[in-house]
N, C-alpha and C positions, 0 to 999 in steps of 0.2 A: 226314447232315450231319457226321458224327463223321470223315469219310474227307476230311475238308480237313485242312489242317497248320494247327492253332491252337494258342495257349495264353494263359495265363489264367483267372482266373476266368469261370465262366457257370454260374449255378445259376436252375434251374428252377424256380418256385413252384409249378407242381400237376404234377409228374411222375407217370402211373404206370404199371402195367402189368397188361393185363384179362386173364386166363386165363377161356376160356368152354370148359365141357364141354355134348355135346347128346347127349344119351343116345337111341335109338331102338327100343333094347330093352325086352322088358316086364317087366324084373327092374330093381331097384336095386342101381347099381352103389359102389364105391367108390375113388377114385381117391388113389394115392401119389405123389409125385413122388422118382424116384431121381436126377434129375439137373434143376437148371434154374439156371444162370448166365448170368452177362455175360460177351463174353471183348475183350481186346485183345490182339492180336497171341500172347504166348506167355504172357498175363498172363489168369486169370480170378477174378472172382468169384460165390462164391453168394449167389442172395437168398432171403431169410427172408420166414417171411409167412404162406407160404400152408398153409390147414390141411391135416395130415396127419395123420389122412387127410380125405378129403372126398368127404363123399356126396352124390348125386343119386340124386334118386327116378326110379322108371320111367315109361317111356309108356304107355300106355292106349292099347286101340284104336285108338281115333280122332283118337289125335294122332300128327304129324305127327315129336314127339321130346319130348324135356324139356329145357330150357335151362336151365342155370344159371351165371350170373357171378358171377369173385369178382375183387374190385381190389387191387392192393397198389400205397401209395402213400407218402408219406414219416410218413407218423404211425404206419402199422403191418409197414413193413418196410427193408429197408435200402437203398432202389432209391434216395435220393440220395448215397450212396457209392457204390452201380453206375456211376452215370452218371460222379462225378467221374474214373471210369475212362477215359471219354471210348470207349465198347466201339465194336465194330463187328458183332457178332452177338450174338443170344439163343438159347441154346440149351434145349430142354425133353425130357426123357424119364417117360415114365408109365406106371406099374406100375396096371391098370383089374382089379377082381375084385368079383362078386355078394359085393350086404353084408346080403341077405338069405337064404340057403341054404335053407331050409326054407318058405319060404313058395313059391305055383304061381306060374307067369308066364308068359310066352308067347314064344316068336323067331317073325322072318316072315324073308322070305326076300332083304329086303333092309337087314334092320337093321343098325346099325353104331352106332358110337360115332365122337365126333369132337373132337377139341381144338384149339379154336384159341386165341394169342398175340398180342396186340397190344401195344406200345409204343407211348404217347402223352408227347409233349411241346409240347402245348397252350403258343403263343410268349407264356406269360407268363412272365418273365423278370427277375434281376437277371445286369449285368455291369460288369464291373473289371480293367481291363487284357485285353482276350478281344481274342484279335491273328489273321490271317486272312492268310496268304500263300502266295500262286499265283504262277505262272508263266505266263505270256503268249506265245504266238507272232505275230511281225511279219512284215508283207511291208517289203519293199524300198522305202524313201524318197528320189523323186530330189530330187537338189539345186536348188535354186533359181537363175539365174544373176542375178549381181549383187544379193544379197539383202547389206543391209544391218542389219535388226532384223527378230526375230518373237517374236510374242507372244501366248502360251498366255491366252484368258481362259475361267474356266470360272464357270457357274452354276447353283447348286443350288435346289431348294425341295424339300425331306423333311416331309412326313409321317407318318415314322418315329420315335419317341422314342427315338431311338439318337443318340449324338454319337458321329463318327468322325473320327478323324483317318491322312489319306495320305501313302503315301511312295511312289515309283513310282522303281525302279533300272532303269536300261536297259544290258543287256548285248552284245558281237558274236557272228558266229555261233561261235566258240570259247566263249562264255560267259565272256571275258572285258570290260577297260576298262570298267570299270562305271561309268558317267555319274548320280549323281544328282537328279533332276528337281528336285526341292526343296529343296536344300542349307539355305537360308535361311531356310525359313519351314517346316522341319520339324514345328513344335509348333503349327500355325497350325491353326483350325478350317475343315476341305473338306470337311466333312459336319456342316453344325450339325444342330443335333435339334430335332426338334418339342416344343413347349412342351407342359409336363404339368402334372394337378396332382396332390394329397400320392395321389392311389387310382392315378396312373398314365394316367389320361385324357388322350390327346389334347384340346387345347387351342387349338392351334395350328399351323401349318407355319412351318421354319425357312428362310428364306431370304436365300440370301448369292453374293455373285459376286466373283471374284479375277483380276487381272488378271497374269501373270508374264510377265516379259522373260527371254529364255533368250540368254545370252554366246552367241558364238561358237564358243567351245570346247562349250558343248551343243549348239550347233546340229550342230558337222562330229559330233559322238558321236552326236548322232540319225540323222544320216545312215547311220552305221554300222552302228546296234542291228538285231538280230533278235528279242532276246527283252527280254519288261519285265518284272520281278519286282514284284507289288500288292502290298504291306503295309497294313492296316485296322485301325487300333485304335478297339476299340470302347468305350462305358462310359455305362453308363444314370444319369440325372438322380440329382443325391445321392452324388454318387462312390459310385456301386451301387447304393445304401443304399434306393432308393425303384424299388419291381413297376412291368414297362410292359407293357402291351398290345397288340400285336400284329395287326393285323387286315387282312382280306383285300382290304379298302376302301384303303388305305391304301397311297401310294406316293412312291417318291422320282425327281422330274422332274430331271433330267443333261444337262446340256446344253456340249459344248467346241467351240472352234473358236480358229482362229489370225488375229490380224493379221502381216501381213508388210510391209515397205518395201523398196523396190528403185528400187536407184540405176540410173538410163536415161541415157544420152549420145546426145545427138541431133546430128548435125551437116547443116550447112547449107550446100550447094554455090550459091556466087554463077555 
């Protein structure tokens, strides 16, 4: 998600990050980390947290490996100033050495040791100003003849406790004459949110429909565009201030289409 062009606020309420070691060996190990950051582009940071060192017991016969997890999350490390990084990678290095020497243990002949990394960002959520802009490519729109008026109506119903507000610029294939769509009702609400309450619960779906007349001069600009630039601002109930929840149930139904009028001249041979 971090590989869209955003900004603003968007802070995570249960970030964290699992580090699992599975030991397979029949000795205890112990493991160091020499290296584990977030990085952005030429930008990294390290995150704190995790013990050093850390031990895991060995496997036994009969088992299969030893698992053990450990989480770092915002109460006991620094992983929500990682994020405010906005990273694109996580990177891990680990120093693994027996933390018992003297005691007997066993290797087989396909034991190993394993680390795996997870990042979780569970979509619970506060947002404030979190802005979301893409880039669009258009095919070719023919012109209408004798079109007189058209008119953009769109209709939403969100299920989302997100309020968004759109802005849509349409550019030519130079990536110029930028036309744009909503001059007027730039602040207007095109994604209302679904109603929550103080825990963030869905409550409701928000739904709204807008009707836009486009000049002339946006119509011949639409004719022209090949690309649309999306802008999405976003911002959670409570200007931030109040967690939403997220959930897999949960959808937003989009619906546009156009009215047109067109002037027809009929003539009548006597």
């Amino acid at each position: 998600m971090f590989g869209a062009n955003f900004y603003g606020m968007l802070d995570f309420e249960n970030p964290r990050v699992s580090v699992t070691g599975i030991n397979n060996f029949g000795i205890p190990v112990s493991i160091s980390a020499s290296q584990f950051f977030f990085t952005k582009d030429a930008t990294r940071i390290d995150l704190t947290g995790l013990p050093n060192p850390w031990n895991i017991g060995r496997a036994t016969q009969q088992q299969v490996g030893t698992r053990a997890t450990f989480h770092l999350n915002r109460n006991n490390s620094n992983i929500s100033q990682a994020l405010a990084l906005r990273p694109s990678s996580l990177t891990g290095a680990f120093n693994i050495s027996a933390s018992a020497l003297h005691e007997k243990g066993f290797l087989l002949g396909d034991s190993r040791f394993e680390i795996q990394l997870d990042a979780e960002l569970p979509l619970h959520l506060r947002s404030n100003g979190f802005r979301l802009i893409d880039t669009l490519s258009m095919g070719a729109i023919n012109p209408i003849d004798q079109l007189q008026e058209l008119e953009l109506i769109i209709s939403v119903a969100n299920e989302i406790p997100l309020q968004a507000r759109l802005q849509v610029v349409f550019l030519d294939n130079l990536m110029q004459n930028p036309m744009t769509l909503f001059p007027a009702v730039a602040d207007k609400l095109i994604l209302p949110p679904a109603t929550v309450d103080a825990t963030g619960r869905v409550t409701g779906a928000g739904i709204q429909q807008f009707e836009i007349s486009l000049s002339n001069e946006q119509i011949q600009a639409l004719y022209r565009s090949r690309f649309a630039i999306l802008t999405v601002n976003f911002i959670t109930s409570g200007q931030g201030n109040i967690p939403i929840r997220i959930l897999n149930t949960q959808e937003v139904s989009f619906k546009a289409g156009v009215r047109a009028t067109v002037r027809n001249t009929i003539s009548l041979n006597r």
